[in-house]
VOLOGU-570174 format. One line per field, with one value per residue (C-alpha): z, x, y; residue number from 1. Coordinates in nm, 4 decimals. Last residue first. Layout:
<sites>
c3 = Z | ...
c1 = X | ...
c2 = Y | ...
nr = NUM | ...
</sites>
This chain:
<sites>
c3 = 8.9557 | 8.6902 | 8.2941 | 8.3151 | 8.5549 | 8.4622 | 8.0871 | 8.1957 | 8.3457 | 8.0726 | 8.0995 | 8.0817 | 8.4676 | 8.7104 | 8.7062 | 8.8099 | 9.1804 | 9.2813 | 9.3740 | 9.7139 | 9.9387 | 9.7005 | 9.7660 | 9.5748 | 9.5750 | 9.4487 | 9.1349 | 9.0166 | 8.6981 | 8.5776 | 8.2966 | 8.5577 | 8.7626 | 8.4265 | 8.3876 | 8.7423 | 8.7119 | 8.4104 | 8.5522 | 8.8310 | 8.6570 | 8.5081 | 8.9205 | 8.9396 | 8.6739 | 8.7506 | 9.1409 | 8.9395 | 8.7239 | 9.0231 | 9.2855 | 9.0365 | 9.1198 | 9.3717 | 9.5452 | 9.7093 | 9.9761 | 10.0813 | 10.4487 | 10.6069 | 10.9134 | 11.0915 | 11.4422 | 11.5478 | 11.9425 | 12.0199 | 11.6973 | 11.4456 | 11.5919 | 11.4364 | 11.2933 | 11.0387 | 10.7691 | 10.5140 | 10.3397 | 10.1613 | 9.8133 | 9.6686 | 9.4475 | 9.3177 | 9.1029 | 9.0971 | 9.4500 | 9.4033 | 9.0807 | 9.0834 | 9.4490 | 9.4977 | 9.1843 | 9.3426 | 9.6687 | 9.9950 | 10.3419 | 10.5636 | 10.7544 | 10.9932 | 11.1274 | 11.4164 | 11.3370 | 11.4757 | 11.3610 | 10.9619 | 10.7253 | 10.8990 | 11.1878 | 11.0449 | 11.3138 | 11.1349 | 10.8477 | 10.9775 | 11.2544 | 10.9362 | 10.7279 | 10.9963 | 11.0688 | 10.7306 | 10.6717 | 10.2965 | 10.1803 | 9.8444 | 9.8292 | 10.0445 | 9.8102 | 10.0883 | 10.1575 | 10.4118 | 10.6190 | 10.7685 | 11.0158 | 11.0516 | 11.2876 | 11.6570 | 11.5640 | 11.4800 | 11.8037 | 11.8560 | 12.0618 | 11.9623 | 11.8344 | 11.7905 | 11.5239 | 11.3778 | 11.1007 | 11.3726 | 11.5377 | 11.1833 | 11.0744 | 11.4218 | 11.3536 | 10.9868 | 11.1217 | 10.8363 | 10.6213 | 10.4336 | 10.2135 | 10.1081 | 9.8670 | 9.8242 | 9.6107 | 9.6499 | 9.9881 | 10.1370 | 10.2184 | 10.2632 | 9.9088 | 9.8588 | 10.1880 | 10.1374 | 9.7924 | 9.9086 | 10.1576 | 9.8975 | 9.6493 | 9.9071 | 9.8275 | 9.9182 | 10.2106 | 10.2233 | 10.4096 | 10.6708 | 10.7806 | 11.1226 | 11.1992 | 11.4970 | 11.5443 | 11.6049 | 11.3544 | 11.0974 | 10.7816 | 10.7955 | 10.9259 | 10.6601 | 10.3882 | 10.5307 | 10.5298 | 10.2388 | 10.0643 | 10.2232 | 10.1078 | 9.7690 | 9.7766 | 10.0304 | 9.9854 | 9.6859 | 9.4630 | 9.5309 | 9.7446 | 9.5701 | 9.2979 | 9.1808 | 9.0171 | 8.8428 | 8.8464 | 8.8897 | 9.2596 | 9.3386 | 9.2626 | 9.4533 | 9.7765 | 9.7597 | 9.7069 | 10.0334 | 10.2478 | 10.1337 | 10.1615 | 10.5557 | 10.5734 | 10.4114 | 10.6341 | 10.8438 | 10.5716 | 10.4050 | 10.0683 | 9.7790 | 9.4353 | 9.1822 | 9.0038 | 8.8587 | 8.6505 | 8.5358 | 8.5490 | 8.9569 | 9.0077 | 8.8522 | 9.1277 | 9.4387 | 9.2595 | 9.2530 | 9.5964 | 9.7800 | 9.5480 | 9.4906 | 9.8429 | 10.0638 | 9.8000 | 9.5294 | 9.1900 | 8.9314 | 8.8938 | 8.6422 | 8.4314 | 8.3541 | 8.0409 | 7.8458 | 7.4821 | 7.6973 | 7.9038 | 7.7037 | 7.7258 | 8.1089 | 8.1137 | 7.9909 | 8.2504 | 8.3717 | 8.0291 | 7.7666 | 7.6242 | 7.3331 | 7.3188 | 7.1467 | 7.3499 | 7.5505 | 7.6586 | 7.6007 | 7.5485 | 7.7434 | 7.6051 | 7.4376 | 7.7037 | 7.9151 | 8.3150 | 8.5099 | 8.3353 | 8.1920 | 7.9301 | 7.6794 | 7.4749 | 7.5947 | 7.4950 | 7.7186 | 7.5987 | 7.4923 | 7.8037 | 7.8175 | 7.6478 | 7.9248 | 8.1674 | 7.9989 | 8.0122 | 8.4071 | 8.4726 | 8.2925 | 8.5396 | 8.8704 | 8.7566 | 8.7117 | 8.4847 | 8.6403 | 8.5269 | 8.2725 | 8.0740 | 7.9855 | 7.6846 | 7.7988 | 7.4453
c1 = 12.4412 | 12.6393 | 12.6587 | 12.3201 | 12.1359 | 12.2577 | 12.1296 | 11.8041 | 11.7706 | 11.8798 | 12.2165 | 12.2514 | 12.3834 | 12.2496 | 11.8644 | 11.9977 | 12.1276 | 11.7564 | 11.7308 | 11.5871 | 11.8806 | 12.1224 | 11.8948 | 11.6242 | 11.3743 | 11.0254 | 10.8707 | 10.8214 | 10.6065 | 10.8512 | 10.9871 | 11.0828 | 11.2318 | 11.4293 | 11.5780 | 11.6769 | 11.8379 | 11.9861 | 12.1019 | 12.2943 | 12.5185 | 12.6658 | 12.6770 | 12.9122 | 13.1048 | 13.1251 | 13.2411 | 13.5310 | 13.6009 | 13.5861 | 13.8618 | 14.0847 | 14.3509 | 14.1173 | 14.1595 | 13.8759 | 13.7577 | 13.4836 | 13.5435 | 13.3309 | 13.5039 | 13.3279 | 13.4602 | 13.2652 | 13.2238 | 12.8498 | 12.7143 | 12.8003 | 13.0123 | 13.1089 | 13.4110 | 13.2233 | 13.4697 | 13.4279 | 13.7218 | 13.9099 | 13.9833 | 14.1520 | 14.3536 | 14.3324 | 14.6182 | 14.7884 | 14.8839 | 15.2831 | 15.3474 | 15.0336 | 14.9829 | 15.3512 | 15.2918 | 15.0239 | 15.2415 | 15.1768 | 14.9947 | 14.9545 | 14.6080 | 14.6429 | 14.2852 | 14.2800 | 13.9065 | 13.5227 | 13.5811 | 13.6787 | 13.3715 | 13.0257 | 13.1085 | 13.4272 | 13.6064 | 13.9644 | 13.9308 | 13.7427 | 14.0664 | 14.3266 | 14.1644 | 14.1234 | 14.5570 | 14.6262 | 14.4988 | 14.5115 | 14.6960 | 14.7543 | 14.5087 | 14.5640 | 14.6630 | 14.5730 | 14.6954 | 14.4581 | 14.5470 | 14.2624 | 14.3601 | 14.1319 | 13.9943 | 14.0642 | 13.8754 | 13.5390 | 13.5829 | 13.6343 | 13.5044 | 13.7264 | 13.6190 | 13.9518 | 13.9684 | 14.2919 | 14.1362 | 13.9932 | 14.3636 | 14.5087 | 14.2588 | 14.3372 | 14.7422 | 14.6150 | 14.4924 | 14.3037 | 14.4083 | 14.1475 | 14.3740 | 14.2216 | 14.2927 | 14.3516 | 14.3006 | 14.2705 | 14.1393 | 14.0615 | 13.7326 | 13.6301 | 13.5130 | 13.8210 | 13.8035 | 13.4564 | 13.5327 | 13.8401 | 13.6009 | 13.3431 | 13.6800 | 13.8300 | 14.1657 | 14.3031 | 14.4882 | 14.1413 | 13.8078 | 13.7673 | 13.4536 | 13.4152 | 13.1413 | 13.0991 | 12.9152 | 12.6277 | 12.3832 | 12.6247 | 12.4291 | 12.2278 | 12.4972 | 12.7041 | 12.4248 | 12.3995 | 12.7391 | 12.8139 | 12.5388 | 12.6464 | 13.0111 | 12.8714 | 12.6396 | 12.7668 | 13.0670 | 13.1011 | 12.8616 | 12.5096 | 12.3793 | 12.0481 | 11.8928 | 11.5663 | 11.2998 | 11.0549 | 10.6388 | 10.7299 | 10.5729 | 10.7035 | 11.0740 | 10.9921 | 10.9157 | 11.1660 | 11.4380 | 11.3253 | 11.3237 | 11.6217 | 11.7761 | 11.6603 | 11.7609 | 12.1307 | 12.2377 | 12.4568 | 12.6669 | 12.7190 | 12.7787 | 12.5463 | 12.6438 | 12.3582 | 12.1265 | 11.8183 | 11.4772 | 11.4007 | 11.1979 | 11.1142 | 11.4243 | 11.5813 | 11.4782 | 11.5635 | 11.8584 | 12.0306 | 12.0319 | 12.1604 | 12.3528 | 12.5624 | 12.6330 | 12.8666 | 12.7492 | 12.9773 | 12.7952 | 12.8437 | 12.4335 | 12.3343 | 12.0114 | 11.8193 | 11.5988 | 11.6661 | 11.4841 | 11.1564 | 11.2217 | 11.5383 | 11.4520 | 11.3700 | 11.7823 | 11.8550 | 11.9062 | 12.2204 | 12.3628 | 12.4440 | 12.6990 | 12.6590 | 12.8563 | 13.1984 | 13.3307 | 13.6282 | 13.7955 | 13.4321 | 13.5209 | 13.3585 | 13.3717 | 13.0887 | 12.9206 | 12.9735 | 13.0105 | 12.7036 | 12.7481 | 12.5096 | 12.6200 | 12.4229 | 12.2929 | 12.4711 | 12.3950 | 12.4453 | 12.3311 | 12.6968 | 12.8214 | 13.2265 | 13.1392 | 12.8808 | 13.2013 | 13.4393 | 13.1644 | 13.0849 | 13.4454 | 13.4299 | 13.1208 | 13.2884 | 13.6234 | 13.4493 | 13.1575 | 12.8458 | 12.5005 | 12.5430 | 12.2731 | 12.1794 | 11.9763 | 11.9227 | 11.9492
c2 = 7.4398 | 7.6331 | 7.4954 | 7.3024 | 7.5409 | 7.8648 | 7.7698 | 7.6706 | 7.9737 | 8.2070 | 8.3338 | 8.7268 | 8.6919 | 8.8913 | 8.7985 | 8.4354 | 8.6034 | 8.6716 | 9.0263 | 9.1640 | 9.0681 | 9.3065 | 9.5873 | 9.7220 | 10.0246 | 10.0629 | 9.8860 | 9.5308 | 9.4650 | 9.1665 | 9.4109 | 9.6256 | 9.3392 | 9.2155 | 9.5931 | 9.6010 | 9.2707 | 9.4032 | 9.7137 | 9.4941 | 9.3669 | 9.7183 | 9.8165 | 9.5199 | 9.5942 | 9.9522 | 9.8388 | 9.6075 | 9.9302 | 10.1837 | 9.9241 | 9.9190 | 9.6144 | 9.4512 | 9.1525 | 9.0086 | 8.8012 | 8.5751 | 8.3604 | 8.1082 | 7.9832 | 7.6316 | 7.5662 | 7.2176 | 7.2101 | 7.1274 | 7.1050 | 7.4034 | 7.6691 | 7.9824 | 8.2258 | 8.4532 | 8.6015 | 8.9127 | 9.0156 | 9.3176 | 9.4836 | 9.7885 | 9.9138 | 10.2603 | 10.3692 | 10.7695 | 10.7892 | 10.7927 | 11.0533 | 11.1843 | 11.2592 | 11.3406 | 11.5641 | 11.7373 | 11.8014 | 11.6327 | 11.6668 | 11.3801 | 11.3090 | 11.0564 | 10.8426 | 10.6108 | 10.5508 | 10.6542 | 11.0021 | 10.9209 | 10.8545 | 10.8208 | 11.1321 | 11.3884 | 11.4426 | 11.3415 | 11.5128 | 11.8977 | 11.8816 | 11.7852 | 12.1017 | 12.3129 | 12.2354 | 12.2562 | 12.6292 | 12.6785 | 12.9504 | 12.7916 | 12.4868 | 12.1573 | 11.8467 | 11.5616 | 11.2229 | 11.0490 | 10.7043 | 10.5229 | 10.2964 | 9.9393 | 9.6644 | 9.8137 | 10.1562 | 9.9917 | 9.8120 | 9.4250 | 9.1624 | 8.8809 | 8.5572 | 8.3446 | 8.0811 | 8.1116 | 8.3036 | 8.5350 | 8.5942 | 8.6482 | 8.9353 | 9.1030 | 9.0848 | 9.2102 | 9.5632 | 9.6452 | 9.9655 | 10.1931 | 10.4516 | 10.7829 | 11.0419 | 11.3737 | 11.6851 | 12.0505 | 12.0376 | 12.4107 | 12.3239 | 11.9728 | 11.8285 | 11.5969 | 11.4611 | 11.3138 | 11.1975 | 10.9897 | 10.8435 | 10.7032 | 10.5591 | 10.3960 | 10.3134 | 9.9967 | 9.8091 | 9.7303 | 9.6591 | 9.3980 | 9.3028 | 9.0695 | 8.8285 | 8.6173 | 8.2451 | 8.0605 | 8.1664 | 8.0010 | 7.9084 | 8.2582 | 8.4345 | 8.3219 | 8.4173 | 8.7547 | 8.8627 | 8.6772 | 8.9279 | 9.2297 | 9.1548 | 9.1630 | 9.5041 | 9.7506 | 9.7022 | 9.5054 | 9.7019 | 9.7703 | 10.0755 | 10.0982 | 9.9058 | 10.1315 | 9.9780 | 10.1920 | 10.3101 | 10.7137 | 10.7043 | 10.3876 | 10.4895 | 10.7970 | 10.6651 | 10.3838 | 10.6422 | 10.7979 | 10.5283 | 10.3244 | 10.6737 | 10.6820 | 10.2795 | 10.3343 | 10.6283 | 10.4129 | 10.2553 | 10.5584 | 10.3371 | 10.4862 | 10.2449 | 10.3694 | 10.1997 | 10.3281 | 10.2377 | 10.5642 | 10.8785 | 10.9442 | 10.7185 | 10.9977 | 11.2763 | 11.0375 | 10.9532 | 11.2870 | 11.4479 | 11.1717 | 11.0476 | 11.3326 | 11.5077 | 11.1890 | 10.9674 | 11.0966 | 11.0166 | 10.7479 | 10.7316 | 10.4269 | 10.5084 | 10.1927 | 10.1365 | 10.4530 | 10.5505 | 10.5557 | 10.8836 | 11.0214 | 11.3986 | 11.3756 | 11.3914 | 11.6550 | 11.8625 | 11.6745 | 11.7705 | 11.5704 | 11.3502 | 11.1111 | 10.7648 | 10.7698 | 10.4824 | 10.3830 | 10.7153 | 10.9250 | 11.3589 | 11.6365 | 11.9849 | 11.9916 | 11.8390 | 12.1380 | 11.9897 | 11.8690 | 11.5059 | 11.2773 | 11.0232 | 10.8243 | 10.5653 | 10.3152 | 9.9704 | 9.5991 | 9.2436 | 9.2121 | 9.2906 | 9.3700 | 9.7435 | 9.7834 | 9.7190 | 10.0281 | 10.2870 | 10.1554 | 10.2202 | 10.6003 | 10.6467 | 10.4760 | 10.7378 | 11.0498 | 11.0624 | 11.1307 | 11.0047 | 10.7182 | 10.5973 | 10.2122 | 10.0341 | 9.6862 | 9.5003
nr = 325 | 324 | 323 | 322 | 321 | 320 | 319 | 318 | 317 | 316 | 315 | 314 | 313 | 312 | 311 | 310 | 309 | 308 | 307 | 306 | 305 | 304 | 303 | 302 | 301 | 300 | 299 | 298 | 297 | 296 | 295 | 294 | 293 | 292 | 291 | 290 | 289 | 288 | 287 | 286 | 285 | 284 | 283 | 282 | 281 | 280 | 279 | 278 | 277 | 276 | 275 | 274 | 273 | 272 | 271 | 270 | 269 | 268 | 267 | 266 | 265 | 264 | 263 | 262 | 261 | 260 | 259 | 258 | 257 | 256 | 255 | 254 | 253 | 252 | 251 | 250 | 249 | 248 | 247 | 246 | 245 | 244 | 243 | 242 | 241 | 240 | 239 | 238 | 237 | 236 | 235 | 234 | 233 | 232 | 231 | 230 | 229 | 228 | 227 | 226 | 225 | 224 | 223 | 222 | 221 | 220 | 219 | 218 | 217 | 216 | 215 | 214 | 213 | 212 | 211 | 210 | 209 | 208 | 207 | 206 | 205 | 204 | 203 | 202 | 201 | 200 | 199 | 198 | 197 | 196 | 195 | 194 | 193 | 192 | 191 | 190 | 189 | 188 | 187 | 186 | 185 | 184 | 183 | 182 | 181 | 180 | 179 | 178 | 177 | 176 | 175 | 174 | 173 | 172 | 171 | 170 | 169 | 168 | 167 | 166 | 165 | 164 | 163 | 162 | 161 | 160 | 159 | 158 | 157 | 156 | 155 | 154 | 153 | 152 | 151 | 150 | 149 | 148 | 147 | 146 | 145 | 144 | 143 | 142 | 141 | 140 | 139 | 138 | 137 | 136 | 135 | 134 | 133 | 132 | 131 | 130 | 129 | 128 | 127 | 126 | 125 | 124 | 123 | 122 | 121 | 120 | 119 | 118 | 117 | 116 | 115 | 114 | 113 | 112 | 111 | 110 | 109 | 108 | 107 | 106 | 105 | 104 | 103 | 102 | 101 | 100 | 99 | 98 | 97 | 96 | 95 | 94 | 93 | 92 | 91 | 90 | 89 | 88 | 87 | 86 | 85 | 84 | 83 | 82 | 81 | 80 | 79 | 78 | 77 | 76 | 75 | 74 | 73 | 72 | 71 | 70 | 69 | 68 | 67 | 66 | 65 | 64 | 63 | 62 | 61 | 60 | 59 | 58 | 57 | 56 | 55 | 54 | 53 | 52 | 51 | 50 | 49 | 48 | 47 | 46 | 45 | 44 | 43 | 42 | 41 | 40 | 39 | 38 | 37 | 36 | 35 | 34 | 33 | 32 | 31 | 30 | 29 | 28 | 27 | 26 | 25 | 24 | 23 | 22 | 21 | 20 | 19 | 18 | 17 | 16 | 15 | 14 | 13 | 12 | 11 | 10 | 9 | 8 | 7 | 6 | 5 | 4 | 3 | 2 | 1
</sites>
């Protein structure tokens, strides 16, 4: 059994409780929160809560810790200090920040002697991987990400902890007159901006000044400034009554050339109807390749191009190879 803990329990930590439960190599011993434990309460299990601060106290009864956090202020702060005690994975997704938390989660998973799996999940994490294995069999060729109509879970955060934001969340939208031109064949040059919208809905608090809030939104670099971006203001029972689900889902597609004129399209989608239980799967997969490195003698951080895709599955070898290959 690969004994697990959760760190955070928002939606990504209750969706990680629901996937262990799906594994039945998987046990959770606990759950880490910043909020009383007391007062906290499991929806699919009745595993123990603790504090944040508690954590050093389950050093050998934990194989991999899983960090739910935010990655806008959450990850970046939290994993480097549990990789120091655990094998970790968490799901950190600022695209452009990646290599400097590579850096310093790598530094202290080596120092405490673990594996950490960073940024895994399907974006980073599972489009990453068809991105590289198209380019790989297509070198020839153009490669566009799509992301959505869904909500993304990473920029919902962001708005959320902008001052004067009571509550919001965020919609990533693909332009799908582009998506048809590449499908057809067609290798456009295209801007960040040309590709998606983002569309915010945002609880502002009493007295709240909108117009900050919108300007603070829209600017913001990583998350919003290099999109059309529209910030709409609602009521809390709007956001309950019409924002309550969080689909998501998207594609990755290279357009290329093998030969002298053969058009070859490689193309991996999903469709998401909760975008935090299909990342907590994925996350929940890959604490047991984490767990099998560890037990292999690796150490340091992990990406998705680091991990052989047999250490996901609880199949042994031989087993992937007579009911998969």
């Amino acid at each position: 059994m690969v004994k697990v803990g959760i760190v955070g329990y928002g939606n990504l930590g209750r969706g990680v409780e629901k996937a262990i439960k799906q594994n039945d190599d998987m046990e959770l011993v606990a759950i880490f929160t910043r909020r009383d434990p007391e007062q906290m309460v499991g929806e699919d299990t009745s595993a123990r809560f603790e504090h944040i601060s508690a954590a050093e106290q389950y050093i050998g009864k934990i194989d991999v810790m899983l960090l739910c956090g935010g990655s806008a202020t959450d990850l970046p702060e939290q994993t480097p200090v549990i990789a120091r005690l655990f094998n970790t994975v968490d799901s950190f997704d600022t695209h452009a920040k990646i290599p400097e938390f590579y850096a310093e989660v790598n530094a202290a998973a080596e120092q405490g002697g673990h594996v950490s799996v960073i940024s895994t999940g399907w974006d980073p994490g599972l489009f990453s991987m068809n991105r590289l294995l198209a380019q790989s069999i297509l070198p020839e060729g153009k490669e566009y990400t799509f992301w959505g109509t869904g909500v993304s879970q990473g920029h919902s955060d962001a708005i959320r902890r902008v001052p004067g934001v009571k509550a919001g969340v965020q919609y990533t939208v693909p332009v799908e007159e582009v998506i048809n031109r590449i499908r057809a064949g067609e290798t456009p040059e295209l801007s960040t901006r040309e590709k998606h919208l983002r569309q915010c809905y945002v609880v502002a608090e009493a007295g709240a000044n909108e117009d900050e809030i919108r300007e603070t939104i829209v600017s913001m670099p990583n998350y919003f400034a290099d999109y059309d971006t529209t910030v709409t203001f609602i009521t809390e029972e709007q956001l309950k009554a019409e924002h309550e689900g969080m689909p998501h889902g998207g594609f990755v597609i290279r357009s290329g050339v093998t030969g002298t004129a053969s058009k070859q399209i490689i193309e991996f989608g999903l469709k998401l109807d909760s975008n935090p239980e299909f990342t907590a799967s994925v996350l929940v997969a890959y604490a047991r390749a984490a767990h099998r490195l560890s037990a292999e003698g690796h150490k340091g951080a992990k990406t998705v191009f680091d991990i052989p895709l047999g250490h996901l599955s609880p199949k042994s070898a031989e087993e992937l190879r007579r009911d998969l290959l």
